[in-house]
N, C-alpha and C positions, 0 to 999 in steps of 0.2 A: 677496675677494668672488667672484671666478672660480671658483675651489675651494669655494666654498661652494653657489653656485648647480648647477653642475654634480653634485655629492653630493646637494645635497639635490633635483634634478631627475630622478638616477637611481633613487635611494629611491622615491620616489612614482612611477616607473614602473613598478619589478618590486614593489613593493606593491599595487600596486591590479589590478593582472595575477595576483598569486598569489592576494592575498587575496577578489579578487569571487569565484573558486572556490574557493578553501581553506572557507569559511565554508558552503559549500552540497553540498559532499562528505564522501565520507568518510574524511576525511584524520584520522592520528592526533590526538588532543584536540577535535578542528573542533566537532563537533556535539554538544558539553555543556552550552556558557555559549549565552544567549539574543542573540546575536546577528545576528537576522536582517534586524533593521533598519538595520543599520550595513551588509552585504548585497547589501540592497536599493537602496537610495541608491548603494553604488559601480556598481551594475549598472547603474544608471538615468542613472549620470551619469559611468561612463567614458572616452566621447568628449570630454567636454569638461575633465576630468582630463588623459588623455591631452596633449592642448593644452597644457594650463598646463606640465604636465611637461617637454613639450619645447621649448617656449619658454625654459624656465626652464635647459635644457641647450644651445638654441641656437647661445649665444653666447661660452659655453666652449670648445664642442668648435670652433666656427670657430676662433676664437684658436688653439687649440692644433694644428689639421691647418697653420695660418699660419707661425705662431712656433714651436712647439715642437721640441724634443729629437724623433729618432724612436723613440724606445723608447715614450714617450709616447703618442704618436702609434700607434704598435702597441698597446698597452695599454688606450686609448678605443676603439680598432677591435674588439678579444676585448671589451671589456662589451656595447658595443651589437649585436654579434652574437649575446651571448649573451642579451644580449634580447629579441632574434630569437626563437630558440630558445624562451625562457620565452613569449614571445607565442605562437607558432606550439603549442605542446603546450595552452597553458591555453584557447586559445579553439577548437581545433580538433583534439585528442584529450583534453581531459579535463573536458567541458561534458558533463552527462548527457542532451542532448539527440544527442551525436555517438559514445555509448557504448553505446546503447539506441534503437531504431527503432522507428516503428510498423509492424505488417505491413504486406507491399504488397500479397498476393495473400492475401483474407479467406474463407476457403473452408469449409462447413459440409456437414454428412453427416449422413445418418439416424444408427439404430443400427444397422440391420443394415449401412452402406456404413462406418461410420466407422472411422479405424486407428487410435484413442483405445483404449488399456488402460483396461478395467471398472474396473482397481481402483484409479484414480488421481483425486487430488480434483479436484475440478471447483467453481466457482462457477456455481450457477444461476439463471436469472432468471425469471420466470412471470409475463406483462402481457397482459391482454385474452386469455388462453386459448391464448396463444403463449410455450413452452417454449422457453430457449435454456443452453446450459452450453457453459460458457469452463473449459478445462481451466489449473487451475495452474501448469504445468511449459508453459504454452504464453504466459500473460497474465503471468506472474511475471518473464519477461525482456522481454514491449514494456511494463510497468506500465499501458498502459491500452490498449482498445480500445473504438471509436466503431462504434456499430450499432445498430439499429434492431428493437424488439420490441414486436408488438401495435401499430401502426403510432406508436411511442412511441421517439424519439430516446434512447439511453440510451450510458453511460460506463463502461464496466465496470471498475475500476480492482486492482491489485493493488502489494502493495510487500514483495519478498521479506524481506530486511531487517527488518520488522517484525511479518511473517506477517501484515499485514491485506486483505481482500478485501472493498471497498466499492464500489454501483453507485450512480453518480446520476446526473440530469438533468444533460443538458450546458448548460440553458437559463440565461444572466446576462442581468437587465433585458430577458425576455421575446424574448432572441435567442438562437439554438442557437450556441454558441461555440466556438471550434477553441480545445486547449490543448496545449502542449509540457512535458514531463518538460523541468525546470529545474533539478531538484538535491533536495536532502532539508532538512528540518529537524527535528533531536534523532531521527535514522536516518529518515526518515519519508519517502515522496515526495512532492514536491512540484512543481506543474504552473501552468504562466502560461496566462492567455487572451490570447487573438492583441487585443484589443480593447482592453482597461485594463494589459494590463502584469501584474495582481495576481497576488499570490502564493497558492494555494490549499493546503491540508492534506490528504493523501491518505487520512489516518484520521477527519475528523472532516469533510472538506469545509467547510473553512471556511478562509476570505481570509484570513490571516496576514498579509501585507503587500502596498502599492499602496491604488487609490484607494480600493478595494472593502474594504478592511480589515474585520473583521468579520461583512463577510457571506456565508451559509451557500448552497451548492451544497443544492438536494433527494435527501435517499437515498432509492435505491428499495430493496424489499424485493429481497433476495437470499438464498442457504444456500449453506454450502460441505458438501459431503458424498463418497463416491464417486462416480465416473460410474454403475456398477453400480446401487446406491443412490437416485441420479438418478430412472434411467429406470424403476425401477419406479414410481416416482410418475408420472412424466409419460414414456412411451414412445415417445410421437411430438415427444419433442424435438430438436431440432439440435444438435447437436455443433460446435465452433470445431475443424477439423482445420490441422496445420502447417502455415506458409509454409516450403515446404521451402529458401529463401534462409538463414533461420539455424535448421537444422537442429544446426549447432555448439552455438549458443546455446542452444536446448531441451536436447540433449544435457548440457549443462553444470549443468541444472538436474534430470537424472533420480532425484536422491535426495533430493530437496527432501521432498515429500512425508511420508518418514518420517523429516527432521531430521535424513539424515546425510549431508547433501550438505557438503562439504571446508571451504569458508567459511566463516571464524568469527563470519560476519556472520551467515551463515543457519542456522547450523547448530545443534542444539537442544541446549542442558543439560537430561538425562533427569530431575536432583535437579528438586526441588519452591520454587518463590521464588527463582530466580535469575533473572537479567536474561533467558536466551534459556531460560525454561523456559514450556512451554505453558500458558495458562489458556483458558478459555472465560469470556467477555465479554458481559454483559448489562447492557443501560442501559435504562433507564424515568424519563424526565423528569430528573431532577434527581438521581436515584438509578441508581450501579454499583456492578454486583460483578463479581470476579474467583473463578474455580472452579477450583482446581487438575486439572488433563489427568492425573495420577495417580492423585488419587483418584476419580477418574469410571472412568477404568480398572479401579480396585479394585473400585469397586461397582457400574459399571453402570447404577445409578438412585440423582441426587440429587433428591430432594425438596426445596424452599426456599422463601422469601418474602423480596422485595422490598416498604417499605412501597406497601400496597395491592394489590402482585402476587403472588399465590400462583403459583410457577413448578415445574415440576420437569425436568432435565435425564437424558437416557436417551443410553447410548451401545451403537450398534449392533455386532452380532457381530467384523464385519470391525474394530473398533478404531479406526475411523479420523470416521465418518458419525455425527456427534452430531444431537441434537432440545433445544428448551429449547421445553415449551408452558408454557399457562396451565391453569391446574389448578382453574377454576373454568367449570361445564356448567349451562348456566340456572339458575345462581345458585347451585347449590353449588358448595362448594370439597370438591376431591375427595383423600382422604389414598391413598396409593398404596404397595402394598404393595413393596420392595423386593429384587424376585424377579423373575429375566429366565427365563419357559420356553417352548422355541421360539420366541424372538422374541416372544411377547406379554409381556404383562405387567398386574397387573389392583390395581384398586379396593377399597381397604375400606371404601367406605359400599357398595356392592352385588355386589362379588366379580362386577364386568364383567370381559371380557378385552378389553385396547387394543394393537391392532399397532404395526410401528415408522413407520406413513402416522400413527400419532396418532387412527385410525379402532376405534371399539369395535365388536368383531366378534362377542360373542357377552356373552348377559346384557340385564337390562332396558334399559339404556342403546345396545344395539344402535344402531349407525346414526348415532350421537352422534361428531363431532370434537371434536379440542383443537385450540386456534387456536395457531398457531406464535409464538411471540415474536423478533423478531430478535436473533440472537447472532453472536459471532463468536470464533474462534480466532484466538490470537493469541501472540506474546511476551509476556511479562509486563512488559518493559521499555516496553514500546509503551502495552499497557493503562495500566499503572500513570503515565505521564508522558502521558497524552492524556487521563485521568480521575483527575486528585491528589487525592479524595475518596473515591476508588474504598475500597470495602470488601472483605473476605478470609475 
């Protein structure tokens, strides 16, 4: 009974130490089977684990520092040291709260003051007539930043790993909510609020697990594009420039951008339909698609429909700054001829010409926008396992 209490006391301590994080990193096999309810509950109820655990090793290890042999005696002293050790790394170097920070020092710049490379993607945000862009290679290592736009609390989230960039409201049950980077789920990140504990989804915004189970964070509209790109739209916007504290850290992420940054996490398969190969990502209600990032290359201008949504997808010069509007202008639905010259591109119901703001600059329809639709770039493994209905 000694021997069995004591085995089975130690078990359940480097178990629920390995496994509360094993299951929310990205440890080989971790993040495939749905386990994040099982997760959830070790995290939630650790402390009182822990207890039973050592209760249950209590009264072995007395006996044995009492009565035993010393070799013994030496042999319970190397486990529970060594569980020392498995404690000390699991809760305190490999918690993705203690591997990734938020900035300290939140610091923005015009255009003309900013040390932001033009031709690096940026996520940007545009609320009440206030422009702000969070560079990639800056949000990609804290995965979220807390700020304020158009006097509108906002989240601006990123998850290298997945290559997703979503902004939403930080507001749960009508109160502005502090959250912490808690780990991932099926590569994803994933963020707890200081209030309920719950588990949120950093691609879909939506409570995965806790009390809130279910319920969905507000997306605001956002575009990921160049900075370059950006500011020609909106020139009087702010710029997120470094917290030069993890200077390393940005650094670490300089080739993110064009997917050849070292990482086999992040790093992009150029082939077309593989797990880390790019698509661009449209959802309309109940209906997605996924756009292969090569062939939009290829061509430049896809034309599509979603039922009900006439869309069409344009990608800009620099190869990097995509558009996905709607292709329907006071009630027509506009067929679009497949031809990029200097940057415009035009109409076969009236041979308009539309720039890449989506503004018709020349032709009857002068003056006329496309209204943007939201998209996003992303992995394919991302898209396709956060929308399993998703269409190709």
């Amino acid at each position: 009974m000694k021997l069995f209490l004591l085995v089975a006391g130690l078990l359940l301590l480097f178990a629920v130490e390995i496994l509360r994080v094993y299951f929310i990193m990205p440890f080989p096999g971790s993040q495939h089977a749905n386990t994040i309810d099982l997760a959830y509950n070790i995290d939630n109820n650790i402390f009182w684990i822990r207890i039973i655990a050592l209760l249950l090793i209590a009264y072995p290890v007395i006996q044995i520092f009492r009565n035993d042999k010393n070799w013994k005696k030496i042999l319970i002293s190397i486990v529970l040291v060594f569980y020392a050790v498995i404690f000390f790394f699991f809760n305190f170097r490999f918690e993705a709260d203690k591997m990734f920070y938020n900035p300290k020092n939140k610091n923005f710049a015009s255009a003309a003051n900013s040390k932001i490379d033009s031709n690096k993607l940026v996520i940007g945000v545009v609320i009440n007539g206030e422009a702000k862009a969070y560079p990639i290679q800056i949000i990609g290592y804290h995965h979220q930043v807390r700020d304020t736009i158009g006097g509108t609390p906002v989240m601006v989230t990123y998850c290298t790993v997945c290559r997703t960039g979503r902004a939403f409201s930080p507001s749960v049950n009508g109160k502005d909510e502090t959250f912490r980077l808690v780990g991932m789920d099926h590569f994803n990140a994933m963020f707890e609020d200081a209030t309920t504990k719950s588990w949120w989804q950093q691609a879909t915004g939506i409570a995965i697990a806790g009390p809130l189970k279910g319920t969905s964070l507000k997306e605001i509209s956002s575009r990921q594009s160049t900075l370059a790109a950006w500011l020609r739209d909106y020139p009087n916007s702010a710029i997120l420039q470094r917290d030069t504290i993890f200077n390393k850290d940005y650094d670490d992420l300089a080739d993110y951008d064009k997917g050849t940054v070292k990482s086999h996490l992040e790093k992009r398969d150029s082939a077309s339909w593989k797990m880390k190969s790019w698509v661009v990502g449209v959802l309309d209600g109940l209906y997605a698609k996924a756009y292969d990032w090569n062939e939009l290359v290829k061509n430049k201008i896809i034309p599509d429909s979603l039922p009900g949504l006439p869309l069409i997808i344009v990608l800009e010069k620099d190869t990097a700054t995509f558009h996905v509007w709607n292709r329907v202008v006071h009630g027509t639905c506009l067929q679009f001829n497949k031809e990029i010259s200097k940057e415009t591109f035009t109409d076969a119901n009236t041979n308009s010409s539309w720039n890449m703001n989506g503004e018709c600059v020349e032709g009857i329809l002068k003056g006329r926008k496309l209204q943007p639709i939201q998209s996003y770039q992303e992995f394919w493994h991302s898209w396709s396992t956060f929308h399993p209905n998703t269409t190709k």
